[in-house]
Every structure is written in C-alpha cells, then in structure tokens.
N, C-alpha and C positions, 0 to 999 in steps of 0.2 A: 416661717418668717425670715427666716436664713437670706434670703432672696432677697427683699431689704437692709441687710444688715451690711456693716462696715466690712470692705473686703480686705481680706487679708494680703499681707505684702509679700513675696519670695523673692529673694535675691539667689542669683548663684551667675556664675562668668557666662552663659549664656540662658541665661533666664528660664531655665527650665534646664534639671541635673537630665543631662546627654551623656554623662560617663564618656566623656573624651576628653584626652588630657592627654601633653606631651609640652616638651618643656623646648621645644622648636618655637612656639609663639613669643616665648620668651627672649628668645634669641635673635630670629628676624629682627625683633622692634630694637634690640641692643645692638645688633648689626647697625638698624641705621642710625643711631646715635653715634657711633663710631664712623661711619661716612659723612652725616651732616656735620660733625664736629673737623673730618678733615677738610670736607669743602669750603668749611668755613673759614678754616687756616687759610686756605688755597685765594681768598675771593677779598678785592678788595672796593668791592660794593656793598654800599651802607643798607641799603634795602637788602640785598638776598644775605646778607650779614642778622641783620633784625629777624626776618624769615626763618635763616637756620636756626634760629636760639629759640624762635618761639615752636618749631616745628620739632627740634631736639626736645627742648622739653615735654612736649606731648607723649613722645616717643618713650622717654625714661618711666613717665609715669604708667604708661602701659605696660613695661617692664613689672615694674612695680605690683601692678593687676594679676598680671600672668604668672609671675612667683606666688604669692599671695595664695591665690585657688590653687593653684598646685599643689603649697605648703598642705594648706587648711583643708580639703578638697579631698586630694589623691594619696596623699600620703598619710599612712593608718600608726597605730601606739604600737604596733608588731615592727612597723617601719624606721619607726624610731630606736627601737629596741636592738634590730639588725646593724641600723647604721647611727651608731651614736652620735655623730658629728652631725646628723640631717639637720637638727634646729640652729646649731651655730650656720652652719654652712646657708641656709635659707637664710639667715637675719644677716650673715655678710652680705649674702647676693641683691638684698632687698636695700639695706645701707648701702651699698656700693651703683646704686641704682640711684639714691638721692645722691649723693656725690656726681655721678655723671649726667645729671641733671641739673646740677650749678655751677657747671665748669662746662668749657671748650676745649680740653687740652681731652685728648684723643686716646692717653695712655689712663685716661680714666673708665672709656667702653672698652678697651682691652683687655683691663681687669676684670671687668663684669661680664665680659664673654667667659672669661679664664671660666671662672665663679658660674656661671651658667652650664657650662662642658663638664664640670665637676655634676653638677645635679644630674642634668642628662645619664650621666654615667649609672649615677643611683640608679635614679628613676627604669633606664633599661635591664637594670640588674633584678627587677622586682617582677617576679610573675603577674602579680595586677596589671604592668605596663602591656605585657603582651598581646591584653585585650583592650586595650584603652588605647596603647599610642600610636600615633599616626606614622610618623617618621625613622624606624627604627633602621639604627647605624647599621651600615653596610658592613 
C-alpha cells in the first residue's frame, strides 16, 4: 500500500546526495556580488541600479546555500575536531553573506571572498575534499 501513501520529502543542495562539494560555488556567486555591487557604483541608471540590487541579492543568498551544505553536508565531528575555528569561521562567512546582501558598498563581498578563501583552504586540506572537490588549487 506504500504505493498510495504520502511521499516522502528529500532535501539536499542537488536533490539527490551526488557527494560533490567544493566551496568554488560559493565563491563564483560572491564574486558576483562583488562585481554587481561595483557596477552598481559605476551606473547611473535608475533601472540597471534597481536590477543590480535585486540581482545581488539573489546572488548572496546562494552564497548563503552553498556555505550552508557545505557547512552541514561535507564537513564531519572529526572536521571539527581538526580545525576548531570551522564553525565560527562558517557562521562568519554565512553572516558576512547577509551583510553583503543589504549593502552596495563592495568592501562588503571582499570580506566575504576573504572568509570564503579561508574555507577553501580547509576544505582542500581535508582528505574527504580529494574525492568530492571539483576545483582544487593549483
């Protein structure tokens, strides 16, 4: 009777655990928060002004996503263990993400790239990364 019954929910950052994970996704969408915020400086058109703020915003909040599964996701109690600053450093990057999300000013995604370059770090320092990340630093 399974067959009729209420189906069950999954959630995970691509709906279905693919075991890939790299903190590059995170980065890109914070890159462009850091260029939409400087075009924005740059433009004194009231429309592509309106655009970049609603287009930033999108963008930080995907930030937000991609820390998030990473945090929750990839990174295990042993990883914490190793690198005891992971959960502060995650809940800066993730706050520092709301913040560049309600502001234009540009020295806001720079911190949050800062703050993102930090993880990465982690993250490639971790044998799990080896088999999961995509982009690993030259």
């Amino acid at each position: 009777m399974r067959l009729f019954g209420a189906p069950t929910i999954a959630h995970a950052h691509c709906d279905l655990y693919c075991g890939v994970y790299d903190p590059a996704q995170a980065k890109i969408e914070a890159m462009s928060v850091l260029k939409i915020a400087q075009k924005y400086e740059a433009s004194d058109d009231p429309v592509f002004r309106d655009r970049a703020i609603f287009i930033k915003e999108q963008r930080a909040e995907e930030v937000k996503h991609h820390l998030m599964v990473l945090w929750a996701d990839f990174f295990t109690e042993e990883h914490r263990s190793q690198f005891p600053n992971l959960d502060d450093l995650f809940w800066r990057a993730i706050h520092q993400a709301g913040v560049a999300k309600k502001t234009m000013d540009p020295a806001a995604a720079e911190k949050l790239i800062e703050l993102i370059d930090e993880i990465a770090d982690i993250f490639w320092q971790t044998e799990k990364a080896k088999g999961m990340g995509v982009y690993p630093p030259a």
